[in-house]
N, C-alpha and C positions, 0 to 999 in steps of 0.2 A: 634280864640278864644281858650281859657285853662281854664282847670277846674279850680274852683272859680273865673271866670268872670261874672257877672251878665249883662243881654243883660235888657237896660234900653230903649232904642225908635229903632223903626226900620221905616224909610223914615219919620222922625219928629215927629211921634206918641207916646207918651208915652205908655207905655205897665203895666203901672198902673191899676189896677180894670179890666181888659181883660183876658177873659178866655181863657184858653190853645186852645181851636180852632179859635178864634179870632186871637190868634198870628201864629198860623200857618199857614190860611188863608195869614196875612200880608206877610208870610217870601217866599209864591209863586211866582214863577213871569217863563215867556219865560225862555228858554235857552236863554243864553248868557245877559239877564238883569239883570244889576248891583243893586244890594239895598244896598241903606245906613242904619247903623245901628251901634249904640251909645251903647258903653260895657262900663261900670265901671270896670277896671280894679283893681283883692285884691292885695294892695301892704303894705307889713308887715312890721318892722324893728327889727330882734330879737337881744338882746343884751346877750350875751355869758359869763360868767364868769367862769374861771378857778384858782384853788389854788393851788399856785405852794409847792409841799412835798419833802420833802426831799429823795431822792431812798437811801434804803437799800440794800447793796451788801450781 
């Protein structure tokens, strides 16, 4: 995960209306158990604009 990822179900469960120990409860498991878990990845697309000046020597 990376910061502004939002973690949206973890093993199919949505993590909607679940309190912060609810989801920490789900995110437990053995060493070595794998958990599935469903991230919304933030993808942006910024558009840049440049105005080209004339240099002054």
């Amino acid at each position: 995960m990376e910061t502004g990822d939002i973690l949206i179900e973890i093993e199919g469960t949505p993590l909607a209306g679940l309190s912060l120990s609810e989801i920490k409860d789900k995110l437990k498991g053995e060493i070595g158990e794998k958990i599935t878990l469903k991230v919304e990845k933030k993808q942006s697309v910024a558009h840049l604009f440049n105005e080209a000046t004339p240099y002054q020597y």
